[in-house]
N, C-alpha and C positions, 0 to 999 in steps of 0.2 A: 560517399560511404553508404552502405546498406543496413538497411532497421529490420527487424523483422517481428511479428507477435507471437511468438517461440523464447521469445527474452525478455528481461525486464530489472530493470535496479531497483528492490523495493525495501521499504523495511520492514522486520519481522520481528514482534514482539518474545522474547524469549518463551521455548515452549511451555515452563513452570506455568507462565501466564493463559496457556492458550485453552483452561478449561470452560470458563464460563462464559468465552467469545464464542468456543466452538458448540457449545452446547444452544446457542442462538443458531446458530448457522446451519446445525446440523438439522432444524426445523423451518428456515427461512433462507438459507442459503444454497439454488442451483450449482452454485459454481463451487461446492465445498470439498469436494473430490478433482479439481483441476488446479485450485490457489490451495496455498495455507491462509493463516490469517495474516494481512501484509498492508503495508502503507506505499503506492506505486509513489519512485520518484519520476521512472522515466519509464515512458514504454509506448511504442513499442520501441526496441534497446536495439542493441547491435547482435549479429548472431553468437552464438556459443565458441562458434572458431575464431571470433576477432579477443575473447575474453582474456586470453594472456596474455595480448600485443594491451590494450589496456588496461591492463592491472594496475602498473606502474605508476601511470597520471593518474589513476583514481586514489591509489595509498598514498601519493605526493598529496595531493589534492585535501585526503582528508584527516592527514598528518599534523593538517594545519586547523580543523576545524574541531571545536572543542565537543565531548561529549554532550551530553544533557537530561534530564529525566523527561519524560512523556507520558501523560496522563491521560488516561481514556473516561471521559468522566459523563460526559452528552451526548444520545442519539440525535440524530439526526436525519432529513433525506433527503433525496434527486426527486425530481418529478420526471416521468418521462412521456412519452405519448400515452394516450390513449386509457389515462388513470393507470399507469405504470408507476412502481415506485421502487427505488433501491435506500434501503435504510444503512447510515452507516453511524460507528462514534468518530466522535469530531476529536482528534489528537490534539493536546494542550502541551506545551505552546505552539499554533501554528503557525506565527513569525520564523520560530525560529526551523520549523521543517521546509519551509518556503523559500528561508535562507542557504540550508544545504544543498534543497534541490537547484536553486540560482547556481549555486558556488560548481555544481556538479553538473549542471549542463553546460559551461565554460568547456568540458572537456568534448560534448558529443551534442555540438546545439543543435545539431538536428532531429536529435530524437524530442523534438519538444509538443509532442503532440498534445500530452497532457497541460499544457502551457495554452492551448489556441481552443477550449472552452471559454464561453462568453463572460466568465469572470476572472480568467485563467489558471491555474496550478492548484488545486484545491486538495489538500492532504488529507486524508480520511481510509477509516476499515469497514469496507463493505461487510455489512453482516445480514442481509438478505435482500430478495426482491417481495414486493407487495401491487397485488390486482387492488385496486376500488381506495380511494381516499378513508371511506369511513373504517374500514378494516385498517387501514395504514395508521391513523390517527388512536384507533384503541389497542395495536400492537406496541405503538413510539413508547404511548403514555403505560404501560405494562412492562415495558421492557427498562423504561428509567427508573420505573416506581420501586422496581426490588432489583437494581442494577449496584454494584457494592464497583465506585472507583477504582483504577486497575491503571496503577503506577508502574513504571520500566523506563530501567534505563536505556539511552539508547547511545552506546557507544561499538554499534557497529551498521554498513550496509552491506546487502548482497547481491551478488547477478543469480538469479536464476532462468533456468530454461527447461524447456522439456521438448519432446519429439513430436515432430511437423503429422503430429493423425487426432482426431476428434476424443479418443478416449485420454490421451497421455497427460499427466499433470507437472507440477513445476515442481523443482527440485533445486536445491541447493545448491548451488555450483564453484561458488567463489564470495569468501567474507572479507571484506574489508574492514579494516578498525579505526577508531577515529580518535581523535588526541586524548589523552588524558584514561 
């Protein structure tokens, strides 16, 4: 089967909630015109034309796995080369997004790319990149210090995609609902 990075199963916080994510992102976040604000289960996914032959196993799938609340409470970040840094909040509980993302690559375990990080599957919403540690550290501690928790439910996932050119962003394509 074929992945591609044009797709992706993620979850997305209800828009009610996406002001004071986006209001970070919109000063810290490159990528804030390509994603919404989203929690990757799986990516890169299956293309956009495989997305109706798997509908089916994904609502079987998550017919059976119970809603839950999800709380955006703790920044957090990546390091990456070069005093590169992506800050994201840490999704509470992330047993249990770890558990749907397991339950959910049963159906496409080859899209497990986000699984084969040297810690593996790690659930989080990117909300910017940062140059230089000392900047990263007095942005984290700024952003927790007047950061007001940000509760949602989360009794859905979605496939989104967007078109194969450098400016095109993701878009909503297919919602799945989950028990309860």
């Amino acid at each position: 089967m074929s992945k591609v990075y044009t797709s992706a199963c993620v979850i997305i916080p209800p828009k009610e909630k996406w002001h004071s994510i986006q209001k970070i992102r919109q000063e810290y976040d490159n990528q804030i015109h390509r994603w919404m604000p989203h929690i990757t289960l799986l990516y890169p996914f299956r293309p956009k034309t495989q997305f109706n032959d798997l509908e089916k196993d994904f609502i079987e799938k998550c017919s059976k796995i119970h809603s839950f609340e999800v709380y955006l409470k703790k920044f957090k970040y990546f390091r990456h080369q070069h005093q590169n840094y992506t800050i994201w909040l840490d999704p509470e509980p992330n047993h249990s997004i770890i558990q749907l993302q397991t339950e959910l690559l049963k159906i496409v375990p080859d899209c497990d790319d986000v699984n084969k990080y040297k810690n593996g599957f790690l659930p989080h919403l990117s909300v910017g990149q940062i140059k230089g540690k000392e900047k990263l550290v007095q942005i984290v501690s700024e952003l927790q210090e007047f950061w007001e928790e940000l509760p949602f439910s989360l009794n859905l996932i979605f496939f989104i995609s967007r078109e194969n050119n450098k400016f095109s962003k993701f878009e909503i394509t297919k919602k799945i609902l989950l028990k309860g």
